[in-house]
Structure formats: C-alpha cells, structure tokens
C-alpha positions in Angstrom: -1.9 -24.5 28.4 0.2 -23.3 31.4 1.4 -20.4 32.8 4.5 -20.1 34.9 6.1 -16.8 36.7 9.8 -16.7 36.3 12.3 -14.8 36.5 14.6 -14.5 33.9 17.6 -16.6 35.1 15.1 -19.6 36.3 13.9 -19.4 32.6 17.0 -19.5 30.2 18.4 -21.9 33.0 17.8 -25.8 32.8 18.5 -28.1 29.9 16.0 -26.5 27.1 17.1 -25.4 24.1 14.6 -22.0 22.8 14.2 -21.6 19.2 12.3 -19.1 17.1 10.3 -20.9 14.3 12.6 -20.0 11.1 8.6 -18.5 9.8 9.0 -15.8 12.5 10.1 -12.7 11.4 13.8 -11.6 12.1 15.1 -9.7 14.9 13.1 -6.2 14.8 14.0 -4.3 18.2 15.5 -1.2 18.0 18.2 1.0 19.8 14.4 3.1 21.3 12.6 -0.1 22.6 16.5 -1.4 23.8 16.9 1.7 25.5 13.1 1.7 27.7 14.7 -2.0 28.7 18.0 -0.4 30.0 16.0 2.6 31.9 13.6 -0.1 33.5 16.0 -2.1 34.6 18.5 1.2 36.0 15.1 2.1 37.5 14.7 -1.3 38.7 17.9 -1.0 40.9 17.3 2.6 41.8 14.4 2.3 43.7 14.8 -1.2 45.5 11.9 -3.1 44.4 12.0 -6.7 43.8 10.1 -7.1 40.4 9.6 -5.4 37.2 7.3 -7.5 34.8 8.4 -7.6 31.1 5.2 -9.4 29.5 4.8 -12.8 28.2 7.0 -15.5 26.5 4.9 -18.6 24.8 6.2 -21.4 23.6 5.2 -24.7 22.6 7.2 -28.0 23.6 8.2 -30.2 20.5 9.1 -33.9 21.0 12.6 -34.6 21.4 15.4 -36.9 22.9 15.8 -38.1 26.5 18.4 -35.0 28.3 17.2 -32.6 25.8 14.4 -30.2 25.5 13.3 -28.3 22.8 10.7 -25.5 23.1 9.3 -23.3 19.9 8.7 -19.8 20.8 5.7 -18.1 19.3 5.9 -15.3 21.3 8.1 -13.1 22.6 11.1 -13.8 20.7 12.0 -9.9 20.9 12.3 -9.2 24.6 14.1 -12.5 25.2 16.5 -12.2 22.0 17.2 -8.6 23.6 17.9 -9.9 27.0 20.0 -12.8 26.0 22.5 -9.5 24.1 22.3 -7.5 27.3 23.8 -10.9 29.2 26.2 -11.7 26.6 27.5 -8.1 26.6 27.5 -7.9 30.3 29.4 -11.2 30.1 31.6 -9.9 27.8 32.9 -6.8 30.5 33.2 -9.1 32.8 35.7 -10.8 30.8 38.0 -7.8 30.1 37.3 -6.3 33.4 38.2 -9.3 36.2 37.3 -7.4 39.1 33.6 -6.0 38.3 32.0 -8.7 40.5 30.5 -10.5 37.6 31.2 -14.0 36.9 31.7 -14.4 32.8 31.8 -18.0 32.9 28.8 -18.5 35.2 26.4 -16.6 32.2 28.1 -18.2 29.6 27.1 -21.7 31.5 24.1 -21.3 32.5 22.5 -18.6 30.4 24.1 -19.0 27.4 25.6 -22.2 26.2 24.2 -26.1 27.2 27.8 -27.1 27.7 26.9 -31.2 27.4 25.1 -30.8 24.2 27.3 -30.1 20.8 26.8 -28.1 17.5 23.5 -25.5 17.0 21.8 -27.7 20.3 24.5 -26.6 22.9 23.0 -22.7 22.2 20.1 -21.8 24.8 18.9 -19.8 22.2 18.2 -20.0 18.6 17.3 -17.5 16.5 15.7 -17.6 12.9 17.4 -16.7 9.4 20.2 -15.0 8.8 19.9 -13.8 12.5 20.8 -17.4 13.8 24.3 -17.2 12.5 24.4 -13.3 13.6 23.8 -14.3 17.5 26.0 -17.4 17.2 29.0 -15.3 16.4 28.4 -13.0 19.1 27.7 -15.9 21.6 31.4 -17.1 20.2 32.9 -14.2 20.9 33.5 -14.2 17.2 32.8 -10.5 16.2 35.3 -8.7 14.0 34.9 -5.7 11.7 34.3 -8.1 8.9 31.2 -9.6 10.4 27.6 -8.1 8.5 25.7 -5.5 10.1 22.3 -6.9 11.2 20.1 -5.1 14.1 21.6 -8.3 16.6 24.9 -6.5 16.4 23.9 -3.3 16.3 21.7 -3.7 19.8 24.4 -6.4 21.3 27.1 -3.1 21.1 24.4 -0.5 22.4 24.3 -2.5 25.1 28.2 -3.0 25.5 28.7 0.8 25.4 25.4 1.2 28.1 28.0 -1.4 30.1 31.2 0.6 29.8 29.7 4.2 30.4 28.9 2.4 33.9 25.8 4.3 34.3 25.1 1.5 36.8 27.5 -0.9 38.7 27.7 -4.4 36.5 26.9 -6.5 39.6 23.8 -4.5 40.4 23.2 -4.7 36.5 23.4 -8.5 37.3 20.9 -8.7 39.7 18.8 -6.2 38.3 18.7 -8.2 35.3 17.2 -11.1 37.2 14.5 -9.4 39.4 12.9 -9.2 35.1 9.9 -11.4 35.4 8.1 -13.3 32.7 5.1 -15.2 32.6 6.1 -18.3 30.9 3.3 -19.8 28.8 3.8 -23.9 27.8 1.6 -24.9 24.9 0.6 -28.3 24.2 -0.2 -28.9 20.3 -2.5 -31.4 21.1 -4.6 -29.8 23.3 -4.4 -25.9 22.4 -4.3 -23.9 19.5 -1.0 -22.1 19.2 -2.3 -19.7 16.5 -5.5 -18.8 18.0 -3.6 -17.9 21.4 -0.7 -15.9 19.2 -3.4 -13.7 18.1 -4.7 -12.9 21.3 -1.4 -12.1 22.3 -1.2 -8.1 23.5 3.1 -7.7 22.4 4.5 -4.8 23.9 7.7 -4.7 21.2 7.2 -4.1 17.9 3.3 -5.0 15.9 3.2 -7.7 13.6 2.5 -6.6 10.2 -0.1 -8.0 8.2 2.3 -10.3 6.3 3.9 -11.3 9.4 0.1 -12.6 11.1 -0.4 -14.6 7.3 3.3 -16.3 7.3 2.7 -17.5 11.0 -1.1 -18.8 10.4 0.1 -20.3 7.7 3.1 -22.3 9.0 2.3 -22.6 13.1 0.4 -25.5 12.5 2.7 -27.8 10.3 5.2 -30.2 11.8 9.1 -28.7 11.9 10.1 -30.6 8.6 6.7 -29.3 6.7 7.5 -25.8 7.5 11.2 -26.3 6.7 10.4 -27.4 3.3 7.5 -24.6 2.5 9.8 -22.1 4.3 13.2 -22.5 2.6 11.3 -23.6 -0.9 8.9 -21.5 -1.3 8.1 -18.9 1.3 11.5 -17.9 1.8 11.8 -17.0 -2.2 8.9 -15.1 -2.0 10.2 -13.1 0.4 13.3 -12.3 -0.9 11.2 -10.6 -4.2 10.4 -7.9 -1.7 13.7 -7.2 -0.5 14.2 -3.4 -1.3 13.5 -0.4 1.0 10.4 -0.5 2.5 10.2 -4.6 2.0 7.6 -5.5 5.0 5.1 -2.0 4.2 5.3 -3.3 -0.1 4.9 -7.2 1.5 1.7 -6.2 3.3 0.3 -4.1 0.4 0.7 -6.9 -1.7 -1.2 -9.5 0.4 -4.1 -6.7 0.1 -4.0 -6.0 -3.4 -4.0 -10.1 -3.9 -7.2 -10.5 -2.1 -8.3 -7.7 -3.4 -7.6 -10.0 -6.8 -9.3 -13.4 -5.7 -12.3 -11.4 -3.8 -13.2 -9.4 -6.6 -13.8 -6.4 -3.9 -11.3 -4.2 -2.0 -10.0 -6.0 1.5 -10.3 -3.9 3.7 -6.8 -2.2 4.8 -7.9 -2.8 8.5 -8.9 -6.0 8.2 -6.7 -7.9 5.5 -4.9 -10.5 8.0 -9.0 -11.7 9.2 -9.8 -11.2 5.8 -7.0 -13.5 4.2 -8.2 -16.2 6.9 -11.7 -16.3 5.7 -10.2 -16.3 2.2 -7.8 -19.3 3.2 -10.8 -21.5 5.1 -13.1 -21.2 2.3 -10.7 -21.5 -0.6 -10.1 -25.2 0.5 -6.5 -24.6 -0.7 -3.9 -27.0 1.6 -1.3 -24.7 2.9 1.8 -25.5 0.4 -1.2 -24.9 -3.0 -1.5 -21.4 -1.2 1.5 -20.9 -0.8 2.5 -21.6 -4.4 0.1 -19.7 -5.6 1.4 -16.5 -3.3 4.5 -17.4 -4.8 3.4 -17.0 -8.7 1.2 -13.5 -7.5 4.3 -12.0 -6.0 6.5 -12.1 -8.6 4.3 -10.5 -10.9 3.4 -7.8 -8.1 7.2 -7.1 -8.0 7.8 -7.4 -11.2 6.0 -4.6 -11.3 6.9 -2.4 -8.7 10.3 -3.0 -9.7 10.1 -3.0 -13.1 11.6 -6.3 -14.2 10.4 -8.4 -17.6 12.6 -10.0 -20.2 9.7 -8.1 -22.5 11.2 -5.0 -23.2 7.9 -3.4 -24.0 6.6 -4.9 -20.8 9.3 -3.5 -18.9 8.8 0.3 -19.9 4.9 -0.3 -19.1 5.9 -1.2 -15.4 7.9 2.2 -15.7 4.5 4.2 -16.5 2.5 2.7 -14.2 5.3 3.4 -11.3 5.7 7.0 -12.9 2.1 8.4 -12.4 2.0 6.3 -8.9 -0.9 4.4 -10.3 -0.7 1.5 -7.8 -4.5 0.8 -8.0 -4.3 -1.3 -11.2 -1.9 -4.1 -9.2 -5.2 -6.3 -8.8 -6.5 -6.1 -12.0 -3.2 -6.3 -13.2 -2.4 -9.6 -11.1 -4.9 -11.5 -12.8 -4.2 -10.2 -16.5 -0.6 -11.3 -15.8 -1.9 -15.0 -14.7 -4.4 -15.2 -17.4 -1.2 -14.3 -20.1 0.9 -17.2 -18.5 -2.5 -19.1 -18.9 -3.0 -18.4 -22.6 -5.9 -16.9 -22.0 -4.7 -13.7 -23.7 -1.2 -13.3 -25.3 1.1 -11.2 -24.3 0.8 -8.5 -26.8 -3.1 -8.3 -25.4 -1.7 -7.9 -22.3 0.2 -4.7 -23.1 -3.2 -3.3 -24.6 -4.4 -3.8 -21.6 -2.3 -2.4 -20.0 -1.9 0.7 -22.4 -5.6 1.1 -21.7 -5.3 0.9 -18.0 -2.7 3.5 -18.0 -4.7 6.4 -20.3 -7.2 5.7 -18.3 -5.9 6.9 -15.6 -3.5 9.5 -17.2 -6.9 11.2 -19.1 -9.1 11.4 -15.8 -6.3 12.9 -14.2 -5.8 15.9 -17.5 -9.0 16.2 -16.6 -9.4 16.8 -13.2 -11.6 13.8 -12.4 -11.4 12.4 -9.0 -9.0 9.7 -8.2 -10.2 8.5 -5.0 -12.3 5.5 -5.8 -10.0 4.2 -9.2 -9.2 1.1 -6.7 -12.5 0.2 -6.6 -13.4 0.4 -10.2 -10.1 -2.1 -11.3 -11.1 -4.3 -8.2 -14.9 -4.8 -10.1 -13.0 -5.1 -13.7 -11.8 -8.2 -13.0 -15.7 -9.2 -12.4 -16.6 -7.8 -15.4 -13.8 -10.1 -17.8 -15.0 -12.6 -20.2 -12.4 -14.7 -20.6 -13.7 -15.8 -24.5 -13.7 -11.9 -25.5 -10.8 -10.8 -22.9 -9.7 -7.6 -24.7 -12.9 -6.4 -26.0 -14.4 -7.0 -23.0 -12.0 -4.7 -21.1 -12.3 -1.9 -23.7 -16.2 -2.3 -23.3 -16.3 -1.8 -19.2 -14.1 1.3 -20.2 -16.3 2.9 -22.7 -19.7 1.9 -20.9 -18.5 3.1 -17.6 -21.1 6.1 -15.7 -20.0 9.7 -16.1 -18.6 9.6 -12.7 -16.5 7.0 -13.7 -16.1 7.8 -17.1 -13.0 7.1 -19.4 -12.6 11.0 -20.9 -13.3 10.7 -24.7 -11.1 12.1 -27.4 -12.9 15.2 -27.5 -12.4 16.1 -23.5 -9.0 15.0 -23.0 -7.9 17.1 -26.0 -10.1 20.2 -24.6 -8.5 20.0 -21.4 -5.0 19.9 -22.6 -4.9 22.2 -24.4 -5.3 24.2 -21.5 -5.0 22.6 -18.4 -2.2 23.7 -16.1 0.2 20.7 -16.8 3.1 22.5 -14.9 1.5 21.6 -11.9 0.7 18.4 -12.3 2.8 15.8 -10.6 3.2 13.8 -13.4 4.0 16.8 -15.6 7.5 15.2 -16.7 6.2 11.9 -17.0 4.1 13.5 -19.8 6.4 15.5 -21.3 8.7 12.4 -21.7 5.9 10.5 -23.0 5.3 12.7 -25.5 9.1 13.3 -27.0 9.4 9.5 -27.2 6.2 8.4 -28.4 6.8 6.2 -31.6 10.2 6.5 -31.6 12.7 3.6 -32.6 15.4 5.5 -31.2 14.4 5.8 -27.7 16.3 9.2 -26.0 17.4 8.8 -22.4 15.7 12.0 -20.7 17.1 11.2 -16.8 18.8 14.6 -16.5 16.2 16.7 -18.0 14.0 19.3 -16.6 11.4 20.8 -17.5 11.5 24.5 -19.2 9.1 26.8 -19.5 9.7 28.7 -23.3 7.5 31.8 -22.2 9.7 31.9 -18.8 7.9 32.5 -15.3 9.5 35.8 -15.1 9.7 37.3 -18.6 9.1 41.4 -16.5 13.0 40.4 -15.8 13.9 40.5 -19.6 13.3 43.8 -22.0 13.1 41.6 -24.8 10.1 39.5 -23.6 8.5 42.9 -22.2 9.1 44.4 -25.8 7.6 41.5 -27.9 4.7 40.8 -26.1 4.0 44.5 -25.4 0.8 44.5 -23.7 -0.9 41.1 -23.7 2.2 39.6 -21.9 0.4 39.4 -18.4 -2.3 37.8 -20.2 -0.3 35.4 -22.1 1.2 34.5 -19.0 -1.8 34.0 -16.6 -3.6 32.2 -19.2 -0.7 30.0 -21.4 2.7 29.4 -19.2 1.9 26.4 -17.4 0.1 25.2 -20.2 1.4 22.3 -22.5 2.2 24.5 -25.0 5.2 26.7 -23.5 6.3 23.7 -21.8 9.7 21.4 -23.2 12.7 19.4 -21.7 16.0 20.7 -21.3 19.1 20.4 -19.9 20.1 23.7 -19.6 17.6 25.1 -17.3 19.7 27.2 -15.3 21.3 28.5 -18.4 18.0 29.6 -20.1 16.3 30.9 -17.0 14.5 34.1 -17.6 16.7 34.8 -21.2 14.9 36.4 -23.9 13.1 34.0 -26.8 16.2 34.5 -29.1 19.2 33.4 -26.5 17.1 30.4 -25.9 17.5 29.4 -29.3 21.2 30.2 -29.8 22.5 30.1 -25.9 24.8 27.0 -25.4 22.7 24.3 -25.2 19.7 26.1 -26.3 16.8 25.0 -28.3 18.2 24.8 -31.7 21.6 22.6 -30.2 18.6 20.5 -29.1 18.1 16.9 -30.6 14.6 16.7 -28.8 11.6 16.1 -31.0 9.7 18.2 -28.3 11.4 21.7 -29.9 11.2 20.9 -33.5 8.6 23.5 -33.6 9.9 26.1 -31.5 13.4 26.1 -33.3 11.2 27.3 -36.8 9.4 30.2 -34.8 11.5 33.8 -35.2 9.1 35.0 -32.0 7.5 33.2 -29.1 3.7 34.4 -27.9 0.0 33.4 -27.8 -0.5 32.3 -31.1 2.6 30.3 -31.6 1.9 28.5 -27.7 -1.9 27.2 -29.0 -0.4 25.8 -32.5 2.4 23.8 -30.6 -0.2 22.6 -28.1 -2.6 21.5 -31.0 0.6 19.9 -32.5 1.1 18.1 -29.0 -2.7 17.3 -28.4 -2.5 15.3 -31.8 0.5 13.1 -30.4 -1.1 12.8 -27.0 -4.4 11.1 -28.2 -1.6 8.3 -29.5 -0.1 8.4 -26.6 -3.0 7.7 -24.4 -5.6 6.1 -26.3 -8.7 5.6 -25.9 -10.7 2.2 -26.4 -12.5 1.5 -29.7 -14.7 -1.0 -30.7 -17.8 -1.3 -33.8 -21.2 -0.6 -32.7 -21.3 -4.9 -33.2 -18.8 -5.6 -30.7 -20.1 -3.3 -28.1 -23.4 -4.0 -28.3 -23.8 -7.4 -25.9 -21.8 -5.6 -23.4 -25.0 -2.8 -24.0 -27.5 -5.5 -23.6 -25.8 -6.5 -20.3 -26.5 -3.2 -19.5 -29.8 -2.2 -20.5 -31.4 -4.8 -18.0 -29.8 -3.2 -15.3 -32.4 -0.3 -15.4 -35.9 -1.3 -15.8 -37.2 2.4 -14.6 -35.6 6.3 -15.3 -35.7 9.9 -13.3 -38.8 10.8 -15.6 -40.8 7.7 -14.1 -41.2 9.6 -11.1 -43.7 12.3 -9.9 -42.3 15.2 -9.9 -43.1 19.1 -8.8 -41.3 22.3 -8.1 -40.4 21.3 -4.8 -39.4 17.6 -4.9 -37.6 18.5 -7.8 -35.7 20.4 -6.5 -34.7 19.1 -3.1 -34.0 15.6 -5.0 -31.2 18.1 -7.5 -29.2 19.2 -4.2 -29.7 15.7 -2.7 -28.6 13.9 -5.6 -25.5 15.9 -6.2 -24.0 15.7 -2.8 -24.3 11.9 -2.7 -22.7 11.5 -5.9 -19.7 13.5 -5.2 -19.0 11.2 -1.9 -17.2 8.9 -4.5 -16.9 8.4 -8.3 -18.0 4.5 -7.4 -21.7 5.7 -6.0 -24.2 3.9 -8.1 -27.3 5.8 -8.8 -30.3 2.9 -9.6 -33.8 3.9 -10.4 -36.1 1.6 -8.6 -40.0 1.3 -8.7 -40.8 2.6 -5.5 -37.2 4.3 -4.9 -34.2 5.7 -6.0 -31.1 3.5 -4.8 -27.7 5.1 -4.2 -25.4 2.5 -3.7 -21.6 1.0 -3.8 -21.2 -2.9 -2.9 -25.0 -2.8 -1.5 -27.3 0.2 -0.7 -26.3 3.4 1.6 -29.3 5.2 1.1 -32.9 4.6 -0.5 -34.9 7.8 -1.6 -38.7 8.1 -1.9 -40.1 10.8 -3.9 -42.7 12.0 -1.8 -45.6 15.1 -3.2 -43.5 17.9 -0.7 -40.8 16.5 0.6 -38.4 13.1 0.4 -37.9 9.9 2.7 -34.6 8.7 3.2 -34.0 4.8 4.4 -30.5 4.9 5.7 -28.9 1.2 6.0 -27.7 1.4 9.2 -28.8 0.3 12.7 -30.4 2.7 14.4 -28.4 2.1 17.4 -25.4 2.7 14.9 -26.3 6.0 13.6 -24.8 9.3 15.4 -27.6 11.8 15.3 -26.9 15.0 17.7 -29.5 17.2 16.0 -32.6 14.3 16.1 -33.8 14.3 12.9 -33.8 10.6 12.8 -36.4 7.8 13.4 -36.3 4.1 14.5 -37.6 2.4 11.0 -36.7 -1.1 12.5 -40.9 -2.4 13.0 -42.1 0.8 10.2 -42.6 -0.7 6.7 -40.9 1.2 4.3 -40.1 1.0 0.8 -35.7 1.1 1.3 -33.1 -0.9 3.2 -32.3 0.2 6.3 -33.5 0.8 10.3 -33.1 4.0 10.2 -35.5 6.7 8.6 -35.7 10.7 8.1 -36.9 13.3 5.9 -35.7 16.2 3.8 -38.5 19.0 3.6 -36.1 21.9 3.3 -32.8 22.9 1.6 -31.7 24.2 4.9 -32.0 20.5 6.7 -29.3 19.1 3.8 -25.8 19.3 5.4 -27.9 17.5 8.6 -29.3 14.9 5.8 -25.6 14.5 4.1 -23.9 13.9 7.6 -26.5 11.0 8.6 -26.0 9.5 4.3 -22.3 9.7 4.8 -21.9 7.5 7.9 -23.5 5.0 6.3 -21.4 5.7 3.2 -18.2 5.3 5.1 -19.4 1.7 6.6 -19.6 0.9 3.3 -16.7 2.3 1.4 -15.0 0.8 4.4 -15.9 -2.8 3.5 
C-alpha cells in the first residue's frame, strides 16, 4: 500500500482512467453533503489558506495496456463523483460565459476527457450502473429535458445554479477547487487486502449499509470478469427484487432475517455485516453458491413483502402477514418456503403453516400478550422442525410452548374477544375484514370501508339513543362500544355518524342497503343495546376461532414431541427447601425476571434455579433466609453504583457467572433487578 497527498487537479490529471467497481453502490450524495462541499470550498477562498483536506480516495491498480492506466476505486467514489459535477458545471459557465476567466476546454482536457483514448476509456471517470450512462451524458454535454432524473443530475445542476448565483467569482472557484487535497491511497492485490483496508476506512459521505459492506466483501476479491458475471447475473437481479421505497433499509433487513434463517438465532441488528462474514468463512460456500443461494432467499423474502405468488391463496397470506406488521415470521418463513420448493412439504402444508403462524400472532395480540420477543421464538422454530413430521411438528412447538410464550387456547381467545377493546387495536380493520370474508367464495373488496361503530361514540348527541337505552347507556358505552360486538364496516361513515339505531338501518347506504355478511344480524334487530351487542359478539367469536385457528393434534401425535420435553426437567419448584421468607423473596424475584421477555427460560436445576435465554443470565440458590444470585457477567463488566456486588471470579459457587450478590430483603429488589437485567440485555443482545 501507498499513500500520496494530492491535490485534486494532480489526481484526475495524467493518463488513468478511475472506475467505480459496477458492485459499488450508486451515486448517494445529496444536495446537504453537496452543499458542506460548496461552503468549504467558499470558505476555502475567503479566508486565504492554502489547503482544505477532503479525506481519502483508495484505489487499487488493475493490469492493463501500455499508455493506459486503469485504477478501481474502493473508496471514495462519492466526494470524487461530486467534484468531477462541480468541474463539469463550472466548465459548462465557462462555456456560455467567455469572459469569466475560466478555461472550458482546459477542464474538459485534462480533468475530464483522455482525449487519445476512444469510447467508455477516453472518460477520466467511470461510474457504476445506471449512473455510468447518467455522468457520460453530462460529460457530453448531452442533457435535455428528456434525459432520467438520477441524483448525478440533480447535484450536477445544484451546482450549476451555486455557479450562476456567483456567490463566488468562477476563477477563484477554480482555484479554490484545486487547493481540495486528498490522500491518495494505491493498493496492490497482491500484497494487500482491499477489503480488510475498506472496512477500516472512516467515510465522511454517506455510511454503508449493511447490504452494501456484504455486496463489496463478496465481490472485492474476484477478478473484473468474475464480478461482471455474478454482478449482472445474479446479484444485480437480486437487487432489483428490492426496488420499491425504502429498497436499501428492506435489503439490509433481509440479509438479517436470512441469517437469522441459517443461524437458527437472531443476528444481531448491530452486528449482521461481521456476523454474515463469520457465516460466509465457515459455510465453506464459494462466492457465486452464496450468492445463488441469496438469490433464491430474496425472492421469497419479497415475495412476501410485496405480496406476489401465482398461488392465489398464497398471495392473500402475504397480505395478512403484511396487514398485522408481523415481520418476525420472515425467517421461519424463509425456510418453510425452501423446504416447499424442496418437497419437503407441499404447498398446501405450507399455507397451514402459515395460517398457524398468523393466529398465532393475531390471538396473543386479542390477548394482550407481549410481542417483544415473537422474533426470537420463530428464529428457535426452525430448530425445532422435523423434517419427516414437518406439519405436526410445527403445531407441536405451538401447543407445547411455556405460558409466557403460549399459543392462547380456544377458550382465552374467545374470553378476551368478547370483550377486549378491538377499536383500539391497530389491526382492528384487518380483523374486521377477516371476519366478513372468512369462507367466502365470493370474496368482497372492502378498500374503501371504515370502520363503524353501531352504538355510536356519541349517542348523548341523539334523543333517540338517550331514550332507548335510558339509563344504562353510559354503562353500555364504557363497557361494550369498542368492543367487537358494536363494531361493522361501512362505507357511509360520515352519513351514519351519531344517527339514531333506526336511520342507520334505513339512511342511504345504511345497514340494511348493506350486502356485508358483517350486518346480517344487526339488520333483524328492531333496537340496538347490551344484550343485542353480546349475542352478535358470541356470533362473531364463533367465526373467529375459524378464522384463527388453533393447532390440533391426538394425544398420539403429540406425545414424542412431550417426551422431548419431559427430559428437559429432571427437578421442580417443590424440590426445593422452602420457608416463609425464601418463599417469598424467590415470588417477587421470579416475577420480575420473567416479565424482562416472553423468551426467559425458567430451568430447575439441582443446586439452582436457571433463568435463561440462549445461555444463562442469572442462577438462583435457595438459601434458609435469603437467596444467592450468580450473575454471568464479568465482574469488571457489571455497573454497580450502590455495591451490593461481589468478585465471584476465585469463589466456588453453584451458577455461571463472576459476579455474585444477595437478596435478603424485598426492599434490595429493584437494586437486584437492575444488576439481572444488564446481564439480560448482553444477552438478548446476542
């Protein structure tokens, strides 16, 4: 490696051509990183000095012909992509404006163009993708009305307007311009390591995302033609599944979800480019296997997201999961997919799986159970798959799952929906939707419907609710109106409003003009109150266990998923000697760790109780007055303002851990629960 200060003119100067790697991403700068260039270099002239540094450009040297020299840039593509639209619009005033000072032709010679070289190698400067042909036209001069909008145009005429407001003369522009300097950094391939250096690399322009680090480990160290080929064939198509709105934020929560997938464990969000390298070295995959097998993951990923199949039951599946924003399940769903094009399961197994996944998630949320963890438990499902019994096997991790974790049975679901405040809910017209379609062949398009409230909000505003409920309407309200009940579609919301039951039933557009399966009931009712709200939510509750089903299997097929486990726990809470006061302090305890997360594993040891999520956080001995915590931590990790902590490292105790403490009071427990949850976090964390 070498390192060269230049300025910018000695740089672009010369015979070599500079070309970004067509795996580098495209042209990100924007007008606010364009603009602290201009001001530096307006500040440059304004107060005389001689240097402004810009930061770093690396490149590595590629072999090439005799007169010509071609360098790949690994680094830095932004500032000098930026600077070569500031010259070319400063070139291009010059032009129209003769006397300014500036010589057009001398840029354009030296700076822009290789004059003795012919087609895309006479260009000082080649960019990658669709921005190559972007640059070349404005290079050309070849700009018209017609030509696409890409951010190469948009910053080459911020520039050109900076130019013609002459917020600074364009000959002192021109010399500011070249008082820039770069430290130039020359890599050899054969004796450095381009990647390892590019990582290292502290860019001032815009961060690399994620999936931007994995495309440019994976293809810096293949020859030009070898990334060429896995470019244009393969990663390029992969790509271009992701390009909606927000394509590079979906592109990096895709590589996470798919290790996620192959690690059987959540990658952590911080870490998933280091964590996709360690993947990569000890998969043994060569580079184009992997990248195949990217290739085959994302498309199911956005098949999903955007809710393609030729499966037309498939298709409306995609549509729930992306309707109650269940984004957890991509993993587990990854590898179902894979398995289906495998013939491991067919594809009507697949949509029971998928079914299940969805009530799974729909019922804990009815019922109020915490969402937080749901990640983790679909990233351990796809450890828990057999591939012989694939279906039963997922309905038995459902319906063996701990309480924390549990799938809500029949009987719960229905008790909280029949009363839960559904109103609220975000996916309250999801729900609704669900439940007017639900088994039938005649699918009704619901995308302009709202959702209504029967009993309205404010029924004080109508004598004729005030009359017919008399006095138990402020207790029908507070205890029914958000309910499922008194809730329907409509169209006609504005219409209905606060209107009295009957003009809801004849108004234009009212309930009984209403071909919704949702108001069959209501349209037979002559009044609308308590009684007649519980009936159509029993009615509803009956449709909604279809809806969201849970799993079933025989006692037969769910009892070697039982055995498995059974020999988890050798020892339980009663095995333990317990008094008044252990008792007691171990209730508190054990409640506050297992609300941290619905994914804390309680495990009754011989000479402990283990409370853990990957690996122990915290081992408990029941001691006569009192309990001993083993935190597993470092003690030199563990932030302990109030002291209650010891140095376990050279102590022999029963847990995991170097750090140790006891709980001997109720009134020492939010101290405890502060010292447990640090080592929690490392741990959720990973």
């Amino acid at each position: 490696m070498n390192a060269y200060k230049n300025n910018i003119y000695t740089y672009l100067g010369g015979t070599r051509q500079y070309q970004v790697p067509m795996y580098q991403r495209t042209y990100s700068w924007k007008h606010e990183q364009c603009a602290r260039l201009w001001d530096d270099i307006v500040d440059l002239h304004r107060t005389g000095r001689e240097g402004h540094f810009i930061g770093s450009i690396v490149r590595i040297e590629e072999p090439s012909k005799a007169g010509y020299q071609l360098a790949m840039i690994i680094d830095g593509q932004q500032r000098l992509t930026t600077l070569t639209l500031l010259l070319i619009a400063l070139r291009d005033y010059a032009s129209s404006k003769s006397d300014c000072g500036v010589n057009p032709d001398q840029i354009t010679d030296t700076l822009l163009l290789n004059k003795y070289e012919a087609g895309n190698k006479k260009y000082r400067l080649l960019l990658t993708q669709s921005d190559r042909d972007s640059l070349i036209k404005i290079v050309e001069g070849a700009v018209d009305s017609n030509s696409p909008k890409s951010r190469v145009l948009g910053n080459y005429f911020f520039f050109k307007e900076k130019i013609e407001n002459l917020e600074i003369n364009p000959i002192h522009l021109y010399e500011s311009i070249g008082k820039l300097q770069i430290v130039d950094i020359a890599l050899d391939r054969q004796y450095d390591e381009p990647q390892a250096i590019f990582e290292s690399l502290n860019s001032t322009g815009v961060d690399l995302k994620d999936s931007d680090l994995i495309r440019n480990y994976l293809l810096m160290g293949l020859n030009i033609p070898e990334q060429e080929e896995i470019y244009n064939n393969i990663w390029r198509p992969t790509e271009v599944l992701f390009d909606y709105d927000h394509q590079s934020e979906l592109l990096d929560n895709f590589f996470r979800d798919y290790l996620t997938m192959k690690l059987g464990r959540i990658a952590n969000k911080n870490k998933v480019y280091k964590e996709f390298v360690v993947y990569h070295k000890s998969s043994g995959l060569k580079i184009h296997d992997l990248c195949q097998d990217i290739r085959k993951f994302a498309e199911y990923y956005t098949n999903m997201c955007f809710e393609k199949s030729e499966d037309s039951v498939l298709k409306s599946l995609y549509g729930e999961i992306n309707a109650i924003r269940m984004e957890v399940v991509y993993p587990f769903l990854l590898k179902a997919h894979n398995d289906c094009d495998k013939k491991i399961i067919t594809i009507e197994e697949l949509r029971k799986i998928i079914r299940l996944c969805v009530s799974y998630v729909l019922r804990r949320a009815v019922c109020d159970l915490p969402s937080n963890s749901l990640n983790k438990i679909f990233a351990a499902m796809n450890n828990a798959i057999r591939p012989d019994d694939y279906l039963n096997s997922v309905k038995a991790f459902f319906i063996l799952m701990d309480s924390n974790k549990e799938f809500p049975n029949d009987s719960k679901f229905i008790e909280t929906f029949l009363t839960r405040d559904i109103y609220n809910m975000n996916r309250c017209l999801y729900i609704l939707k669900k439940l007017e379609n639900w088994d039938n062949r005649a699918v009704v398009s619901l995308e302009d419907l709202t959702i209504e409230h029967i009993l309205p909000q404010n029924p004080t505003r109508s004598s004729d609710w005030v009359r017919a409920l008399d006095d138990n309407l402020k207790k029908v309200q507070e205890k029914y109106l958000h309910t499922i009940g008194n809730l329907t579609l409509t169209a006609y919301n504005s219409e209905m409003s606060n209107s009295s039951f009957s003009e809801k039933l004849s108004v234009k557009g009212g309930f009984r003009q209403s071909a919704l399966r949702l108001n069959s009931y209501v349209v037979e009712q002559a009044d609308w109150g308590e009684s007649q709200i519980k009936e159509r939510a029993k009615q509803l509750s009956e449709i909604a266990k279809k809806v969201w089903p849970y799993p079933t299997l025989t006692e037969a097929e769910l009892e070697p998923y039982r055995k498995q486990e059974k020999t988890v726990t050798e020892y339980t809470l009663e095995y333990y000697k317990w008094n008044d006061v252990n008792r007691e302090l171990f209730n508190k305890l054990d409640v506050r760790i297992l609300n941290l997360d619905i994914c804390v594993k309680r495990e009754y040891k011989k000479n402990y109780i283990a409370y853990k999520m990957d690996t122990n956080f915290v081992d408990v001995e029941i001691l006569k007055k009192k309990l001993r915590l083993t935190i597993n931590m470092k003690f030199d990790e563990v932030y302990d303002p109030n002291g209650i902590c010891q140095n376990a490292s050279n102590i022999k105790t029963q847990g995991n851990g170097d750090v140790g403490l006891y709980l001997e009071s109720l009134h020492q427990l939010d101290d405890v629960m502060e010292i447990i949850k640090q080592s929690y976090r490392l741990q959720a964390e990973e």
